[in-house]
C-alpha positions as CSV (number, residue, x, y, z in Angstrom):
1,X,0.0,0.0,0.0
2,X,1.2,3.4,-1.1
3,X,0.5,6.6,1.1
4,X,0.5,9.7,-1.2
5,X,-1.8,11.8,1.3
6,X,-0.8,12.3,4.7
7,X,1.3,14.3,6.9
8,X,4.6,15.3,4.4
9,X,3.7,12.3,2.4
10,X,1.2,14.4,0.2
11,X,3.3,14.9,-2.9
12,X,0.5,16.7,-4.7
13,X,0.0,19.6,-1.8
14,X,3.7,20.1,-2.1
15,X,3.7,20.3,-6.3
16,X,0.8,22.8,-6.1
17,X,2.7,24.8,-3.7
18,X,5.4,24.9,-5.9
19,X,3.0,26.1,-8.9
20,X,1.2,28.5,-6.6
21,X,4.6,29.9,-5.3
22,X,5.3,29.8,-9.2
23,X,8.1,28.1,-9.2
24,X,9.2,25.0,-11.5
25,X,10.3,21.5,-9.9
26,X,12.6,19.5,-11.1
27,X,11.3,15.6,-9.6
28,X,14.0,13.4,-8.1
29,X,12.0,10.5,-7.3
30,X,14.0,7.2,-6.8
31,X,14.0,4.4,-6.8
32,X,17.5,5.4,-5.5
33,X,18.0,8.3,-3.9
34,X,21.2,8.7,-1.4
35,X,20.4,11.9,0.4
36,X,21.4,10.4,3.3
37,X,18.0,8.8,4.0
38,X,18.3,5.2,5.3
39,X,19.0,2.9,2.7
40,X,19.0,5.6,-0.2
41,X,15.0,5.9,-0.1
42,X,14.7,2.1,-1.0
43,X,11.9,0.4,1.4
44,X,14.0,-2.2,3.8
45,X,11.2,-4.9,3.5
46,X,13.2,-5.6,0.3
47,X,15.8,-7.3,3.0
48,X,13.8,-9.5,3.7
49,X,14.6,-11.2,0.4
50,X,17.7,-13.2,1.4
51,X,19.8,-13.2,-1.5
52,X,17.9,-10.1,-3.0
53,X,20.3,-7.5,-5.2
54,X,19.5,-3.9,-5.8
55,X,19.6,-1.3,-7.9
56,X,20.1,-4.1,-10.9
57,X,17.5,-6.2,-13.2
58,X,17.4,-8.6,-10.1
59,X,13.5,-9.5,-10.8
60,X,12.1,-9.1,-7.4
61,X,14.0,-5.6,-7.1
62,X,12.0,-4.9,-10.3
63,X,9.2,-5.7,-9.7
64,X,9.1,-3.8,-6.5
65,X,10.3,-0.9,-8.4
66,X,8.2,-0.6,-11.1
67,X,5.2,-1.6,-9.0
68,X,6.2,2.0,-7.2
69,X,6.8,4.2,-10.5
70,X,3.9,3.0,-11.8
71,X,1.5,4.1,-8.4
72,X,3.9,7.3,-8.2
73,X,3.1,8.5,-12.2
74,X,-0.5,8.6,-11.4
75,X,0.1,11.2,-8.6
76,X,2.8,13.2,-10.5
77,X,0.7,12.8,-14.2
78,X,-1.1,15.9,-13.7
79,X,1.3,17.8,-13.2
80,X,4.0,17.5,-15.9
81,X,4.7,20.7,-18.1
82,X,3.1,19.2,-21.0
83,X,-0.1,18.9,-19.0
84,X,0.6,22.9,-18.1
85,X,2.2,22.0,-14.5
86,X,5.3,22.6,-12.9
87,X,7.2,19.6,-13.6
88,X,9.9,19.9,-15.4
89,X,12.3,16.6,-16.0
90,X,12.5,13.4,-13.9
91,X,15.8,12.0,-12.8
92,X,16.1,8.1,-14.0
93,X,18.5,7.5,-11.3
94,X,21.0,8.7,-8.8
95,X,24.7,8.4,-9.5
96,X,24.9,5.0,-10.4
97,X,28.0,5.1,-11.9
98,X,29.5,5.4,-8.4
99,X,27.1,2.1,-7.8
100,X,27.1,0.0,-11.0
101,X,27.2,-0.7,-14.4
102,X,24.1,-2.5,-15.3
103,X,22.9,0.3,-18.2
104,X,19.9,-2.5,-18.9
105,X,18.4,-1.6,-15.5
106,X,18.5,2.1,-16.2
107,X,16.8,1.9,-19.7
108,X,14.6,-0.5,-18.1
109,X,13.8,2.9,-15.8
110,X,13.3,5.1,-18.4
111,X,11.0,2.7,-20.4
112,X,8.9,2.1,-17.2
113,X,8.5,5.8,-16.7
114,X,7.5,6.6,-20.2
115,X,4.9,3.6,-20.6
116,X,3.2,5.6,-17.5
117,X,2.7,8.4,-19.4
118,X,5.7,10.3,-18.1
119,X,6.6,12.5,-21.6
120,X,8.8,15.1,-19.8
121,X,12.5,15.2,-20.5
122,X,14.7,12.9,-18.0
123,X,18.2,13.5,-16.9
124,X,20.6,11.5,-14.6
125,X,22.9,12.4,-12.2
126,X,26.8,11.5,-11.5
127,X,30.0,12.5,-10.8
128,X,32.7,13.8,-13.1
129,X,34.4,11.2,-13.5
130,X,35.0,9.4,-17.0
131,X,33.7,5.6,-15.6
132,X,31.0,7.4,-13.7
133,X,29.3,9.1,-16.6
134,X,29.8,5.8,-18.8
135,X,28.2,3.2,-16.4
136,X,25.3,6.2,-14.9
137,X,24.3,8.1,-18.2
138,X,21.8,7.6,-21.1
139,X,21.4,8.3,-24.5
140,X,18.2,10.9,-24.9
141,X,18.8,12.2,-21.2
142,X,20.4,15.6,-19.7
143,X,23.4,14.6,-18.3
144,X,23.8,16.0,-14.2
145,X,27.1,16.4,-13.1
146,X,27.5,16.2,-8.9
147,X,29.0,18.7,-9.0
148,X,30.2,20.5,-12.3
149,X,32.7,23.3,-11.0
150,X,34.9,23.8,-14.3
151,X,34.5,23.8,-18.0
152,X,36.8,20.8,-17.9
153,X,33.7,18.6,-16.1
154,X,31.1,19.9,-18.7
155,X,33.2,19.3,-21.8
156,X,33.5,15.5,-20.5
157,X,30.2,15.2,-19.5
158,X,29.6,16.2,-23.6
159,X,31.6,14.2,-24.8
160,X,30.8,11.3,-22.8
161,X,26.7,12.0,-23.9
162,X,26.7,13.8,-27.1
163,X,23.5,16.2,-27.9
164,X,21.8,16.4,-24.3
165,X,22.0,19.5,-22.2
166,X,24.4,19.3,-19.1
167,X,24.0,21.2,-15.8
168,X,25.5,20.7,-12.2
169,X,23.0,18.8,-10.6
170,X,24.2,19.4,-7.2
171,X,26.4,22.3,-6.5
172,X,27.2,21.5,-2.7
173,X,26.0,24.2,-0.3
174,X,27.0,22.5,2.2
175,X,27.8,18.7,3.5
176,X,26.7,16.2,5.7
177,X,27.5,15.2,9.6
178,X,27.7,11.5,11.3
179,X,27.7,10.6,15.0
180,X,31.0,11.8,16.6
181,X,32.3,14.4,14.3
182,X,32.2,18.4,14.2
183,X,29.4,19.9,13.1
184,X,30.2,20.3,8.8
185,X,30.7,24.0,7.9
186,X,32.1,24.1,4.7
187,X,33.9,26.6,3.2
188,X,31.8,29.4,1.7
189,X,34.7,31.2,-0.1
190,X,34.4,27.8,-2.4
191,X,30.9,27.6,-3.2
192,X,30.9,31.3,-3.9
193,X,33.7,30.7,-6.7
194,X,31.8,27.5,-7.9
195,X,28.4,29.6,-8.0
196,X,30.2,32.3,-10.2
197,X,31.6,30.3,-12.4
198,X,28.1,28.4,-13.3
199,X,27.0,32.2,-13.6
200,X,29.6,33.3,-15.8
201,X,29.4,30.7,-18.0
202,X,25.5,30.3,-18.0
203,X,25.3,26.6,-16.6
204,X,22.4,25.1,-15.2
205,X,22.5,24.6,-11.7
206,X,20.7,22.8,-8.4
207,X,22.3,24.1,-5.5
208,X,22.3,20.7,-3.0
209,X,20.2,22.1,-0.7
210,X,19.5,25.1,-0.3
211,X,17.4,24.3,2.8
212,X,18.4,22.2,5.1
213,X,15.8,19.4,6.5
214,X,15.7,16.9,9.1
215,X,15.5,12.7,9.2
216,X,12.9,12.5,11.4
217,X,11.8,9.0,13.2
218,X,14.0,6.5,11.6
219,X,15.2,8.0,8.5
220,X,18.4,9.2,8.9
221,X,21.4,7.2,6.6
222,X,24.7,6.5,7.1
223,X,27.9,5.9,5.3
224,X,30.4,3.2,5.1
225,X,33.8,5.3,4.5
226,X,37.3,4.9,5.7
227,X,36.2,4.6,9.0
228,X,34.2,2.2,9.0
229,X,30.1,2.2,9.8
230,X,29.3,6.1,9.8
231,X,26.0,6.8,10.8
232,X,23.9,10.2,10.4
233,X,22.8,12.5,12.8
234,X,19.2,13.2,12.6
235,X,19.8,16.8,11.5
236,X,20.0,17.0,8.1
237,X,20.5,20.7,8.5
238,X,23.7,20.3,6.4
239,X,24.9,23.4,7.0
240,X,23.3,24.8,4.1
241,X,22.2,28.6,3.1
242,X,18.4,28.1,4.7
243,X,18.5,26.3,7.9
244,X,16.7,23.5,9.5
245,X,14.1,25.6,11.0
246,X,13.8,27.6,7.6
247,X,15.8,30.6,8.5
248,X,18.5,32.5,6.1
249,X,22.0,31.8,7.3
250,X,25.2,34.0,6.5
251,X,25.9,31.8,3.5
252,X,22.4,32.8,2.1
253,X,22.9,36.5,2.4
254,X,26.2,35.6,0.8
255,X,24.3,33.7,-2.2
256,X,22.1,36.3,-2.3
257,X,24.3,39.1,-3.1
258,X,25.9,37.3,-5.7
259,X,23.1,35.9,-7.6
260,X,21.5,39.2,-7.7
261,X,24.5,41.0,-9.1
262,X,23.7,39.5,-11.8
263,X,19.9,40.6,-12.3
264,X,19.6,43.0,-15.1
265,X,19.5,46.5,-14.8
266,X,16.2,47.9,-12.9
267,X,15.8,44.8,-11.4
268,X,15.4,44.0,-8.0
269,X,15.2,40.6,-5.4
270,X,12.1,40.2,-3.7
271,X,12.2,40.8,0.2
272,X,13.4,37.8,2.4
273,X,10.0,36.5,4.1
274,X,9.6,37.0,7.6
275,X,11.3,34.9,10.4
276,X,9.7,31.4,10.7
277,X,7.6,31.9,14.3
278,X,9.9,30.0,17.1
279,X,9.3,29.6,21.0
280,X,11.5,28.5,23.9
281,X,9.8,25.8,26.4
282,X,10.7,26.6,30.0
283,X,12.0,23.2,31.8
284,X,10.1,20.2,31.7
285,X,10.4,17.6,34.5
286,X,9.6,14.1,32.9
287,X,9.2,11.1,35.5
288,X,9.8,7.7,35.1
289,X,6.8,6.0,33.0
290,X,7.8,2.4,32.0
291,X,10.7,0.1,30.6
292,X,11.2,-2.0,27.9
293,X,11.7,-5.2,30.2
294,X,7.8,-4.5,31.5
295,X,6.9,-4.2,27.9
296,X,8.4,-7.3,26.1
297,X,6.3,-8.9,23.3
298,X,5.8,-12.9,23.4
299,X,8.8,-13.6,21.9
300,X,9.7,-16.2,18.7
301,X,12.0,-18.9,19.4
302,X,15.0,-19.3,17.2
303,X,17.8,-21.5,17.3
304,X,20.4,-19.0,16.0
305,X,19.7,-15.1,16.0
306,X,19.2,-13.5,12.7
307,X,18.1,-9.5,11.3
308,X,15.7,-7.8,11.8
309,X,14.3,-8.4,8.7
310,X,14.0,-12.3,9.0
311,X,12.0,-11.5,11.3
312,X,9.9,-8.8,9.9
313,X,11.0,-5.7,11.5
314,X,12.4,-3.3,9.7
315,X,13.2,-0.2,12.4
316,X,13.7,0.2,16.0
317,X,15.3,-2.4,18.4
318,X,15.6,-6.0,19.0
319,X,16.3,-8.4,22.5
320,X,17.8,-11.6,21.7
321,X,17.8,-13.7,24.8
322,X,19.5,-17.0,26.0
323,X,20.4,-18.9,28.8
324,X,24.4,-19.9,29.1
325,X,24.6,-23.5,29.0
326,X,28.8,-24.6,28.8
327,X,31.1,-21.7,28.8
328,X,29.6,-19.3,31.2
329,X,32.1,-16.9,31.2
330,X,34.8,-15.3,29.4
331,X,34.9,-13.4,25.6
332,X,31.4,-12.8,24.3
333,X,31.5,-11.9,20.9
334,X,28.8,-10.4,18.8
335,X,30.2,-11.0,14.7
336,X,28.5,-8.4,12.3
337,X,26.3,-6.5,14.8
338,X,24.6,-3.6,13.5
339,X,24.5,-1.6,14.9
340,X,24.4,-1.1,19.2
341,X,23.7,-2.7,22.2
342,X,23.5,-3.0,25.7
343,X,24.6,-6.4,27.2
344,X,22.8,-7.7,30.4
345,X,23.4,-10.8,32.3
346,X,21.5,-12.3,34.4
347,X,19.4,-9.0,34.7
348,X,22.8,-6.7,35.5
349,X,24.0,-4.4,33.1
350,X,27.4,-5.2,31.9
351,X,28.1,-2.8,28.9
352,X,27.9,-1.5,26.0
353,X,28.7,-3.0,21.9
354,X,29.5,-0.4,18.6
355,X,29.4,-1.2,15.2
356,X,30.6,2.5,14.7
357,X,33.6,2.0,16.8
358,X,34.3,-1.5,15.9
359,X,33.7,-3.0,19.5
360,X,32.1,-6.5,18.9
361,X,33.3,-8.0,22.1
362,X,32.7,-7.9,25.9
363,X,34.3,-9.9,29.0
364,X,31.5,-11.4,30.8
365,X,31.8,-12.5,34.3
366,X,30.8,-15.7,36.5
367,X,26.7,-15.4,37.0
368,X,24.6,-15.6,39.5
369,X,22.8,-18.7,38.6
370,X,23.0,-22.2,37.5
371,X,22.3,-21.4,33.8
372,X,23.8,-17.2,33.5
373,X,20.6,-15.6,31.4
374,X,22.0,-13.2,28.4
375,X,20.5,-10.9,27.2
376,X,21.6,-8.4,24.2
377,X,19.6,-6.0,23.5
378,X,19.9,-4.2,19.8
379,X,19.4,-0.9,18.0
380,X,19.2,-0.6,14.6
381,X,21.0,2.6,13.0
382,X,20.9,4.1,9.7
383,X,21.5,1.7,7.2
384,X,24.0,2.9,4.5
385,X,22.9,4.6,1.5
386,X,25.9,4.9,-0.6
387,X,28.6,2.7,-2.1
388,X,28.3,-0.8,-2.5
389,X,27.6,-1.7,1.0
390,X,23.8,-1.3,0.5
391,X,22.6,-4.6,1.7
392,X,22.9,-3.5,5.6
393,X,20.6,-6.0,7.3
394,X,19.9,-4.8,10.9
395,X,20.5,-6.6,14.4
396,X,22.8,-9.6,14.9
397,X,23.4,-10.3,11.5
398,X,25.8,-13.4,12.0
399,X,26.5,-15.2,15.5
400,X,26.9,-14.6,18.9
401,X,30.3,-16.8,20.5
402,X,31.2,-17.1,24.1
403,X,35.2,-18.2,23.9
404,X,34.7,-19.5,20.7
405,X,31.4,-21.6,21.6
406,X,28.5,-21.0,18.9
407,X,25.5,-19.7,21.3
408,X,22.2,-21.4,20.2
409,X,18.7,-21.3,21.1
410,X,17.4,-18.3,21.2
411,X,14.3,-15.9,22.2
412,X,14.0,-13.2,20.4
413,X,11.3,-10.2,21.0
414,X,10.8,-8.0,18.4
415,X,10.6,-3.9,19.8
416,X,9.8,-1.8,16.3
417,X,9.1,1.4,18.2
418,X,6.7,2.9,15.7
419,X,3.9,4.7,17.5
420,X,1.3,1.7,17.7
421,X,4.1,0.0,20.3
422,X,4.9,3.3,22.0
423,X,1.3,4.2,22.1
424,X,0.5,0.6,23.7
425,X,3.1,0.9,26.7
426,X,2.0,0.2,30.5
427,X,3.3,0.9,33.5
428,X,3.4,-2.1,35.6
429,X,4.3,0.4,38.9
430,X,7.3,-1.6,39.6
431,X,11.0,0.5,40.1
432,X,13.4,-1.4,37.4
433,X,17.1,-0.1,37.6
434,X,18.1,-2.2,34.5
435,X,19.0,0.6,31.4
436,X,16.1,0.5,28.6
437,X,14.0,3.1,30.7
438,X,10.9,5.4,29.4
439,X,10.5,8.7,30.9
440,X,7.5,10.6,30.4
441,X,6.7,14.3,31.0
442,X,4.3,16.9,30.3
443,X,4.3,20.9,28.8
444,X,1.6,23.9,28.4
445,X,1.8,26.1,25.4
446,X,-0.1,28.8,24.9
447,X,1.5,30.0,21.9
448,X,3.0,27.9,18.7
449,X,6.1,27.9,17.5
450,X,9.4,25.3,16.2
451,X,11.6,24.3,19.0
452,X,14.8,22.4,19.5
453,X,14.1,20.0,22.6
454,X,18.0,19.9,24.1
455,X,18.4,16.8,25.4
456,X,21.6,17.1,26.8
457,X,20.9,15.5,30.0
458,X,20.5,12.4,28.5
459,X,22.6,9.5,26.5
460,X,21.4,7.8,23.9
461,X,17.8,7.3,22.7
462,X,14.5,8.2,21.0
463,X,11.9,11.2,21.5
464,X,8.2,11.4,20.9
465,X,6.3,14.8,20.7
466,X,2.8,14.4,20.8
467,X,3.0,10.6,18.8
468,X,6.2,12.3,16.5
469,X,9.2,10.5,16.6
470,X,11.9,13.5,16.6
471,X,14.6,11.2,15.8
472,X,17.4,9.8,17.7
473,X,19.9,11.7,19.9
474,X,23.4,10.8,21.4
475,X,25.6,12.6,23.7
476,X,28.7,11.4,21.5
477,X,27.0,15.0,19.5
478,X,27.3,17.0,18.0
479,X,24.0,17.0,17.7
480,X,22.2,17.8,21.5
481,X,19.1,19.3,20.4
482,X,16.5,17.8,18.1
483,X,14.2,19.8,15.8
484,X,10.5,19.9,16.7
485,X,8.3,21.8,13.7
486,X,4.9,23.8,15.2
487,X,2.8,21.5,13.2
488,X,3.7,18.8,15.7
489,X,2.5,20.7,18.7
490,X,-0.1,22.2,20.1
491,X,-1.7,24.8,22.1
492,X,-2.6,23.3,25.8
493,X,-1.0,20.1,27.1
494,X,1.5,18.6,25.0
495,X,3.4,15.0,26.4
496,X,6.7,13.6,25.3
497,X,8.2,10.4,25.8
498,X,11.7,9.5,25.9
499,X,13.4,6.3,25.3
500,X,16.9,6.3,27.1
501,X,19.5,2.7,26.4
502,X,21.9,4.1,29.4
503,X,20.0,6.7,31.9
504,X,17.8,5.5,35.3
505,X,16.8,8.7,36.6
506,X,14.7,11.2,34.7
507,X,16.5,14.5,34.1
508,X,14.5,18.0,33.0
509,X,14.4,18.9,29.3
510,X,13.8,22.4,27.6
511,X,12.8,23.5,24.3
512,X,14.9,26.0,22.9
513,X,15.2,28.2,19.5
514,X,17.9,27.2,17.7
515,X,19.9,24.0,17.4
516,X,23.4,25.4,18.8
């Protein structure tokens, strides 16, 4: 089933806003995206396809994808420029020369799109880069360069696709942030030389982005670099010219002043809007609500543990659950977990497991009882959207050893954390001081506005505003504050719910205006 109508899911509000703001829109709309959403924008349900492949003629990839196109031309139809809409061209795919070089599959795209009635030019997009443009371009569409900065990238791009038009299909206004690092602040001196030469020698250009977003709920990506697993903060802010929250940055006054020295004579740039409305929330005192361990689903029994996705769970967290039986002690090692996890035995916190910093191992000690009860429980990060490590299956992904020992038999209790399981949480009244703790607060507006709730008091978790998932925070930062728009709140009593893997006691929260 296809949602095209609620919340920011309805694509046709937003491409008549575009037409009444009258402005034209250029349609990036997968099946591959990157932009740093989980999995490049394709749905994870596909992982549950063992030996599936993607972004390739694998059939069951295919048919997935054009079952999509096919439901997505019927919302975007109306719309085209030949039907007098805003719609001007439809990217194919996204730098798949940087992915692949199965130019069947891509055709195959093109031919799906025009069989739905899709008549509008199409372009791809890659980098400049000889074996990028011949394994991600196609005959008959505009060729995107990510990013063309110099004539040198443009007259490749022609000669690699002969007779299409060329543009830089993603000038970068900024750049991207995982877990652990400084904030990104790229240098502005650069994109200001890179803007003037596209104006200087009339190129087309997308400037990627010119406002910043934000990966709410479970969205956020992550990369597979140099260093390893890399995973996004759930700011997507990206440094770029309009902010997060909608508001012009220095870089934007900077843009500004450029581009319109080069508006002809007379002319004039409209005024900036007015500030997007923001409030601060004075402190709000949660209290302890529930845990996860009063909360546990009947679990499924499995001899070894698998993904998430063998078992049909696609976000959120996992607890796998066994009793010791042989070694009892010593090296427990997780191989291929993806991504954290808190390691308990017999009911006592013993510490913590990161895919991002490569710890897969943890010393456990002598139990308490005859048979030592493990328990690991698992959080699933951003999955990877770029490069070839796409297939990033979630949870323990391979085995679980104790000094070497295979660890079998297995309960396993599935924790998506989508609002229905949130929403269904009890208290039982009981004090648990076992990590995996829900805290629970309330707050009175009386006036609407975004906020950033700063959650620096707390470790590493989730956040609910009125049934919203924010997104995840960590103290590792940089990110400390997570965006909340004024369409998710209201006036009155407003409730929020935080899920904390590390923190006992509840700790006060504010909502602030801006994200630093």
């Amino acid at each position: 089933m296809f949602d095209f109508t609620t919340g920011n899911r309805n694509i046709s509000e937003f491409i008549k806003t575009v037409q009444d703001e009258e402005m034209w829109l250029i349609l990036r709309p997968g099946p591959y995206v990157c932009a740093e959403w989980e999995l490049g924008g394709i749905p994870p349900y596909l992982l549950r396809i063992p030996d599936i492949n993607l972004r390739c003629m694998d059939p069951r990839y295919m048919a997935a994808a054009e079952r999509y196109i096919k439901r997505l031309a019927e919302e975007i139809r109306p719309y085209l420029v030949t039907k007098g809409g805003p719609i001007l061209m439809l990217q194919i795919e996204n730098e798949y020369g940087s992915f692949g070089n199965d130019r069947n599959y891509l055709m195959r795209l093109k031919e799906v799109w025009s069989s739905n009635g899709i008549d509008i030019p199409t372009f791809t997009g890659d980098g400049p880069a000889t074996y990028m443009l011949e394994a991600g371009t196609l005959p008959g569409s505009a060729v995107g360069l990510d990013s063309g900065s110099s004539l040198v990238d443009f007259e490749l791009a022609s000669k690699m696709n002969p007779g299409v038009p060329v543009f830089s299909s993603e000038t970068y206004a900024g750049w991207l942030t995982h877990w652990g690092e400084e904030w990104s602040k790229p240098d502005t001196a650069e994109l200001l030389r890179e803007v003037k030469f596209l104006m200087d020698n009339r190129k087309s250009f997308n400037l990627y982005v010119i406002h910043g977003g934000t990966n709410f709920g479970f969205t956020a990506g992550a990369n597979s670099g140099g260093k390893g697993y890399e995973p996004d903060v759930t700011s997507y802010d990206y440094d770029a010219p309009i902010n997060e929250q909608g508001l012009p940055a220095p870089k934007y006054m900077a843009l500004r002043t450029l581009i319109g020295s080069y508006l002809p004579k007379g002319k004039k740039l409209p005024q900036i809007p007015d500030p997007v409305p923001a409030v601060e929330i004075p402190l709000i005192f949660p209290a302890r609500f529930t845990s996860i361990w009063d909360n546990l689903p009947q679990p499924e029994n499995s001899v070894t543990p698998e993904s998430f996705e063998a078992y049909g769970q696609d976000y959120g967290f996992m607890l796998y659950k066994t009793e010791l039986i042989g070694h009892k002690k010593g090296k427990l090692t997780v191989t291929n977990l993806h991504d954290y996890a808190t390691v308990f035995l017999d009911g006592e916190y013993l510490g913590r497991l990161d895919r991002r910093e490569g710890i897969n191992s943890i010393d456990l000690p002598a139990g308490k009882t005859p048979n030592p009860v493990l328990e690991i429980l698992v959080e699933g990060m951003g999955r990877i959207n770029f490069g070839q490590n796409l297939i990033d299956r979630k949870g323990i992904t391979d085995r679980v050893t104790l000094n070497g020992m295979t660890l079998m038999n297995w309960k396993v209790y599935k924790l998506p954390m989508d609002w229905k399981f949130v929403y269904d949480l009890r208290s039982s009244g009981r004090t648990v001081n076992k990590p995996g703790i829900y805290f629970k607060g309330n707050f009175s507006l009386i006036e609407l506005g975004d906020t950033y709730f700063n959650l620096s008091n707390y470790k590493k978790g989730i956040v609910w505003v009125n049934g919203h998932n924010l997104g995840r925070y960590w103290d590792l930062g940089p990110q400390k504050r997570l965006y909340c728009p004024a369409s998710f709140l209201k006036l009155g009593i407003n409730e929020v719910i935080i899920f904390d893997l590390h923190v006992l006691d509840a700790k006060p929260l504010t909502g602030v205006k801006t994200i630093e």
